[in-house]
N, C-alpha and C positions, 0 to 999 in steps of 0.2 A: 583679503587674500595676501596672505604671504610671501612672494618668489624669492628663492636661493638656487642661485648658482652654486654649480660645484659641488652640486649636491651628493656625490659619492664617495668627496675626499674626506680627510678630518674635521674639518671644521664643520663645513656644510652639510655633513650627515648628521655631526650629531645636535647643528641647530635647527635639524629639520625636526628633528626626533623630540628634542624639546618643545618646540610650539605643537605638533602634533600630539605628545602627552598630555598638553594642556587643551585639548580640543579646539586648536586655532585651525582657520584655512589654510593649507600652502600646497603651494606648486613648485614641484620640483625639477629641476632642469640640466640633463646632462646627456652623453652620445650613446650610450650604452643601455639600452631600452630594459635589458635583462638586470642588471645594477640597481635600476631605479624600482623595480619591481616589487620591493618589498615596503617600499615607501608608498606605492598604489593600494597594496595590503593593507595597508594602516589608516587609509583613506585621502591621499595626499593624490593631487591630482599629478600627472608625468607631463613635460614636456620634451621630447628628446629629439637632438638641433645640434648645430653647433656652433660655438662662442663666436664666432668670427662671422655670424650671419646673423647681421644688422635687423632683417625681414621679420625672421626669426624670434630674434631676440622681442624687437616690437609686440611681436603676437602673445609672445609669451610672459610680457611686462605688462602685459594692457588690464585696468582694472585695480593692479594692487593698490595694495594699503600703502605697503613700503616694501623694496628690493634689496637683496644681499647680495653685492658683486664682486666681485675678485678675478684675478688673471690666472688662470693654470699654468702649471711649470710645462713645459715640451723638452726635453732633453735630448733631443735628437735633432733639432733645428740649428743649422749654420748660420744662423742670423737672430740670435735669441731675442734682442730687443724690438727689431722689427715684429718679430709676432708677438711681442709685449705690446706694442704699436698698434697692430691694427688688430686684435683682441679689441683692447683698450679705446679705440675709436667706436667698434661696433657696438659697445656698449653704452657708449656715452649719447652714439646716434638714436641706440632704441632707448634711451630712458627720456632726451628730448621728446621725440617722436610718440612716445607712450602716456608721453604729460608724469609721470612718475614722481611724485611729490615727498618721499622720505625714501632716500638709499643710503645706506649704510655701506661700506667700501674698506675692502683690506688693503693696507696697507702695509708697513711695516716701520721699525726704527730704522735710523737711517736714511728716511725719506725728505727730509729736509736740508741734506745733503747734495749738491747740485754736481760732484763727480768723485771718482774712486771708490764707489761703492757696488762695483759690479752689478747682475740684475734686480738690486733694489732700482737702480737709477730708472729702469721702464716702469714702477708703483709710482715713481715721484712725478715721471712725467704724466701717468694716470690722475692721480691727484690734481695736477695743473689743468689738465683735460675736465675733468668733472666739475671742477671749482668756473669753468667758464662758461657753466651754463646755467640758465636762468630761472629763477620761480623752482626751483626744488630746495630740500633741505638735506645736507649732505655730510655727514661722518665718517671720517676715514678712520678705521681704527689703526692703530701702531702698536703689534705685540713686539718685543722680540723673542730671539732666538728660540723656535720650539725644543719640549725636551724629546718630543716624538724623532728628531734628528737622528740623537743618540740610537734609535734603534738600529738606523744604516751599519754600525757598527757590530753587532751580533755577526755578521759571516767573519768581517776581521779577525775578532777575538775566537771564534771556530777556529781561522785557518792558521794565526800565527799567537796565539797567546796574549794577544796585547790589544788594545785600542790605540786607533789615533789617527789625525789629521793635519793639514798646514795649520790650524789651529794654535795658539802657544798652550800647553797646559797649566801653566799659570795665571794667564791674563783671567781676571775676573770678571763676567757680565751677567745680565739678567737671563733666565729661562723661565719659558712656559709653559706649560701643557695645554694642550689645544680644546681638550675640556673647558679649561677656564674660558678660554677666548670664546668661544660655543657659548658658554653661559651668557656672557657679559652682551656677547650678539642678540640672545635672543632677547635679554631683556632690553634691550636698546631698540632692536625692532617692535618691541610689543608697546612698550613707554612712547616712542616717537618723542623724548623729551630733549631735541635738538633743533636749532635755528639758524637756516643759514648755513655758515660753511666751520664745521665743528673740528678739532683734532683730539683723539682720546688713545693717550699714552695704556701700553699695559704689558708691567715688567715682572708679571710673574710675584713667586713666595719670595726671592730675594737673589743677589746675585753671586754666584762661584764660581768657583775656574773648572775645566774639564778635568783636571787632577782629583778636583774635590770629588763632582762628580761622580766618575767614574772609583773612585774607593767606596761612596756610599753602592753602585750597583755590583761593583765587585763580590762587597760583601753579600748584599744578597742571592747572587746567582752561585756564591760555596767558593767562588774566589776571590780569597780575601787576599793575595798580591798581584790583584790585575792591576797592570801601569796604563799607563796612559803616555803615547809617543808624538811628537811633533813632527810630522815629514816636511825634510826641505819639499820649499814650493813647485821645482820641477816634478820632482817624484809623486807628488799629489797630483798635479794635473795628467801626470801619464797615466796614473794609476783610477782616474775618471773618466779619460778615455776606453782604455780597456775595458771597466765596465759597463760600456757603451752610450754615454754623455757623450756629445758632441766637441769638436772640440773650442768652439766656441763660447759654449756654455759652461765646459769645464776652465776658459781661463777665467770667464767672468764669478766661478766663485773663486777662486786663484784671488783674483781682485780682492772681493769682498772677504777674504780671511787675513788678506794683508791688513785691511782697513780696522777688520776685528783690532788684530795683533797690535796694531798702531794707534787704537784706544779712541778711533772713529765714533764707536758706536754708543761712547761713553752717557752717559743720559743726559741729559743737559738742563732737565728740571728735578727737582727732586723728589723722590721716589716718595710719595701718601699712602693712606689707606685707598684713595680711591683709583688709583694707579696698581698697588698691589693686588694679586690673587694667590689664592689659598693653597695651592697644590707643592706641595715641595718636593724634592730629590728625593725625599727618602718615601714620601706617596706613591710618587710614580719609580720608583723603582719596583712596586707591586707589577705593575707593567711590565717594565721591562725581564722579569725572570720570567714571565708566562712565555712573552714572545722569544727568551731564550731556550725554556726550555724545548717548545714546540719547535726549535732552529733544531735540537739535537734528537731530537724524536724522528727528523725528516720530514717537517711537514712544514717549513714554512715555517716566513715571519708577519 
């Protein structure tokens, strides 16, 4: 048996979907009983809880092969690390408690970073947390930066023509499409060919700046001079408030785009074959014109 967490978000739907095409066991786990339901369809047993119930979490860990964990984002939390915190505890207490012998854990880059990294710093203290417990074997994977980000962008470019963020549009770094990371998951949970306490980098088809970017989806959504804009860092975080992010949450990416910008995030080993995935800017900008054009049809991104 297979258990994922987070099973309704990007990653964890479509690594459910994966092992389920292959006619593996999994149990899927999230709050929303109706979300989860087409994953019951498919024969994937539900467990629906939530992250921060230890109890929970145990009953619904008990048995597996190997578990898929990660922290959910909350955006409306005035204390974002803290529910990074005890998320993070609860989990670690049911994988103890479950005996859980192969979990596989998101992480991110940047997690070996011990400050200035806004809310990656709650995955690193995650990381710390997992690594101190005993008789399992544990991989934390490190993607970074998703290209699924970019689509937060589709109302910008609706309302004022342009793209952008604190972000610098020239800074260059890795993207990835959460397919890939989906992929590389599920074969990681099927293989179980990890010992101990593993790290496995994964930096995407290759790294470019948001200028690049965003000229390769410009052209494909019929706009071929969409720019791409850098907002000073106050105007960014007002502008996360507003769209109703906390504002705690909203300085901790304030944070972690300084960090970007200041080339924090820079790789620190060198990018392989086995670090690289396949999906590049100009793949998934198939993506992003669907979910643009369905922005201007009215219907959602």
């Amino acid at each position: 048996m297979y258990v994922i967490t987070g099973a309704t978000g990007n990653i964890g739907s479509k690594t459910a979907n994966i092992l389920l095409e292959q006619g593996e066991p999994v149990r899927v786990i999230g709050r929303d009983a109706g979300r989860l339901e087409p994953f019951r369809a498919r024969g994937a047993e539900v467990a629906v809880g939530d992250l921060k119930d230890s109890d929970f979490l145990t009953e619904a860990f008990a048995g597996a092969t190997a578990v898929y964990v990660m922290i959910p984002p909350h955006l409306h939390t005035d204390d974002f690390r803290s529910f990074q915190n005890f998320v993070g505890a609860a989990i670690a207490n049911a994988i103890r408690k479950a005996k859980v012998r192969f979990v596989v854990n998101l992480s991110s880059q940047g997690a070996d970073l011990a400050q200035g990294t806004g809310p990656i710093i709650g995955l690193r203290d995650q990381e710390q947390r997992l690594n101190a417990l005993e008789g399992i074997n544990i991989l934390h994977l490190r993607p970074t930066y998703f290209m699924e980000n970019l689509l937060m962008q589709i109302p910008v470019i609706n309302r004022f023509g342009f793209a952008g963020s604190a972000v610098r549009g020239d800074q260059q770094f890795a993207m990835i499409a959460t397919a890939d990371i989906a992929a590389h998951l599920a074969q990681r949970l099927l293989q179980r060919n990890f010992e101990g306490i593993r790290v496995q980098d994964l930096l995407g088809e290759r790294d470019l700046s948001l200028n690049e970017a965003f000229a390769v989806l410009g052209n494909k959504i019929g706009k071929p001079d969409l720019k791409y804009v850098q907002f000073p860092y106050q105007d960014a975080e007002r502008g996360m408030v507003e769209m109703g992010l906390s504002r705690d949450l909203s300085r901790r990416y304030i944070e972690m785009s300084k960090a970007l910008n200041d080339g924090m995030f820079a790789v620190r080993r060198p990018r392989v074959p086995g670090t690289t995935t396949p999906t590049s800017i100009e793949m998934f900008a198939e993506t992003f014109a669907k979910a643009f054009a369905a922005s201007t049809m009215g219907e959602g991104i």
